[in-house]
Structures are given as C-alpha cells and as structure tokens.
N, C-alpha and C positions, 0 to 999 in steps of 0.2 A: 764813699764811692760805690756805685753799683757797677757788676762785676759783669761783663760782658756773658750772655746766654746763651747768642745765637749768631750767626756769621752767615753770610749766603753768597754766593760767587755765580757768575753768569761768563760763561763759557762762549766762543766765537761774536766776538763782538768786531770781527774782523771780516770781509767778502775773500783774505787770500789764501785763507787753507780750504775752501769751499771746492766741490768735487762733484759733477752729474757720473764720476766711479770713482770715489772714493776707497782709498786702501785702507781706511781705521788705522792707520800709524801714523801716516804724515798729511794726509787730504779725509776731510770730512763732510759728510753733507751737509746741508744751509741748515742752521741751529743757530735759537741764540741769539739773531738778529737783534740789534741795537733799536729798541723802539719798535719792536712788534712784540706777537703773543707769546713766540717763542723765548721771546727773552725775561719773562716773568716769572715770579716763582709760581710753584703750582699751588692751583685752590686749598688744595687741604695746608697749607701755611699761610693761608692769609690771615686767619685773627693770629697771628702771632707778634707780639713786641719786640723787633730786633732792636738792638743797643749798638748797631753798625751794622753798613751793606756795603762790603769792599764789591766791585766790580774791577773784571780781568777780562786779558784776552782783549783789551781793546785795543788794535789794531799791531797785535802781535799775536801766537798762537795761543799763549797763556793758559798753559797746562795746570800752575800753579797758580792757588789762592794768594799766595807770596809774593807774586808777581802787578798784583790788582791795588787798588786804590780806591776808597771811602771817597763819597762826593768832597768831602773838606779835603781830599789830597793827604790822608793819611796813609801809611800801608796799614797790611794787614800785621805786618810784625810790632807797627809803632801802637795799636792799636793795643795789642794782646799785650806789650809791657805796660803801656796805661797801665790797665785793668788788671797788673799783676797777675795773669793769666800765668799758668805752669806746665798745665797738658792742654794739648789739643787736640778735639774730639773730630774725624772726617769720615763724611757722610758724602752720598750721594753719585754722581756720576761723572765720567766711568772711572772704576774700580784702577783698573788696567793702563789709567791716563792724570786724569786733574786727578783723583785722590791720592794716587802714589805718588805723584808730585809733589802735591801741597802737603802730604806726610813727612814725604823725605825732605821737603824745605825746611817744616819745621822743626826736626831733630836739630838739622844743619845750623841753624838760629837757636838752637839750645833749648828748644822746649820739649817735653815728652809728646808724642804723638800715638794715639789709639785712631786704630779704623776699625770701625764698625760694621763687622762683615757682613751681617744679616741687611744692612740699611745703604748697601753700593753693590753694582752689577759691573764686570768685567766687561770688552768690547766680545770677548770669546774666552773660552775654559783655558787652551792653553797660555794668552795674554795674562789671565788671573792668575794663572799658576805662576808665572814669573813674576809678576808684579808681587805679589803674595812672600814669595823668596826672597827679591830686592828687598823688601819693606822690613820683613823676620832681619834678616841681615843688618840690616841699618841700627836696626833696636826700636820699629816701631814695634807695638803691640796690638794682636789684631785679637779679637773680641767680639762675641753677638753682645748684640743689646742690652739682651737680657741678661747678663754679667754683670751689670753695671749697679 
C-alpha cells in the first residue's frame, strides 16, 4: 500500500458565509468558489502527485479538512486510517481558522497533529496567538518546517 503524501482541502465551497464586510470570524469574502480559479490549488503544486483530494466547505462553512470528502465519498478520517496514517501534518490557510480546526479534529480522531508554522498565516497576530494556545493545549505540536 502506498502511504498517502499529500492532502489538499478547498475552503468556501459555499455563497453563505460570503461577506462585501466581512468580519474574518463568522463572514468571509468570496474564496474558493466551486469551479473557478479560486478554487484551485496554486501553481507551484501543480506537478505534484496527490494520493487524495478531500474537498470541504461544500455547502457548509468547513473550517475543517474533517469535515470534507474525496470525490469517491471518503472522509478525510477514512482515508488517513486506509493508509495507516499516525500524524498529521497541516499546512496552509488560515492558521487562525481551517488549520486549527482540522488540527484539533485530528487529535479528536486520535491522531497526532503537527502544524507547520513557518507554511500557515493567521487571519491577524492576535487570532494566531489564540489559535496557537488552543492548538499547544490540545497537544498539537507546532513546528517550522525545517524541524522536520
């Protein structure tokens, strides 16, 4: 069995948390779009080989990658016991939102979780700071890159 690598989640796949004032807690600007540019990953991952692409957030806020589903209707959870997965590595954005989520989901499901601090940006400093505390607290482990 090849062992799952890579993971990618796409974020507002929904028009109702969408915001012309958005508060970055509960309402966010149009991102994400299902079947536009926005909803792609970006160029510099495209030669990449993923081994699954759960999409989330479809047609609910879906903070978490936990929350999402693989075109075949797997989650993300069923996916990573497949592939005997143990830790899981979260990257990307925001820090302060879907990564402390999909952190703390994964602890919650019993798997180790690392964020990678150097490779996820908060919505703002103070957001991070809290997110950052949550996450310490939980028992994720947060980590630059280069640690690895």
């Amino acid at each position: 069995m090849t062992l799952p690598r890579s993971f990618t989640n796409s974020c507002g796949w929904t028009p109702t948390t969408f915001s012309d004032e958005p508060d970055f807690v509960d309402s966010w600007p149009p991102h994400g779009v299902a079947d536009t540019p926005g909803a792609e990953l970006h160029p510099a991952l495209a030669g990449i080989a993923f081994d699954a692409q759960v999409k989330k957030g479809q047609f609910d806020p879906g903070y978490s990658g936990f929350d999402g589903v693989e075109y075949a209707g797997r989650t993300l959870e069923q996916i990573l016991r497949d592939a005997d997965v143990e830790v899981v590595d979260v990257v990307g954005l925001v820090e302060s939102h879907c990564v402390k989520h999909t952190a703390l989901d994964a602890v919650k499901a019993g798997f180790g979780a690392r964020v990678l601090t150097d490779l996820t940006i908060p919505v703002s400093p103070e957001q991070g700071e809290a997110a950052r505390r949550e996450l310490a607290a939980a028992g994720v482990d947060l980590t630059p890159s280069a640690a690895l």
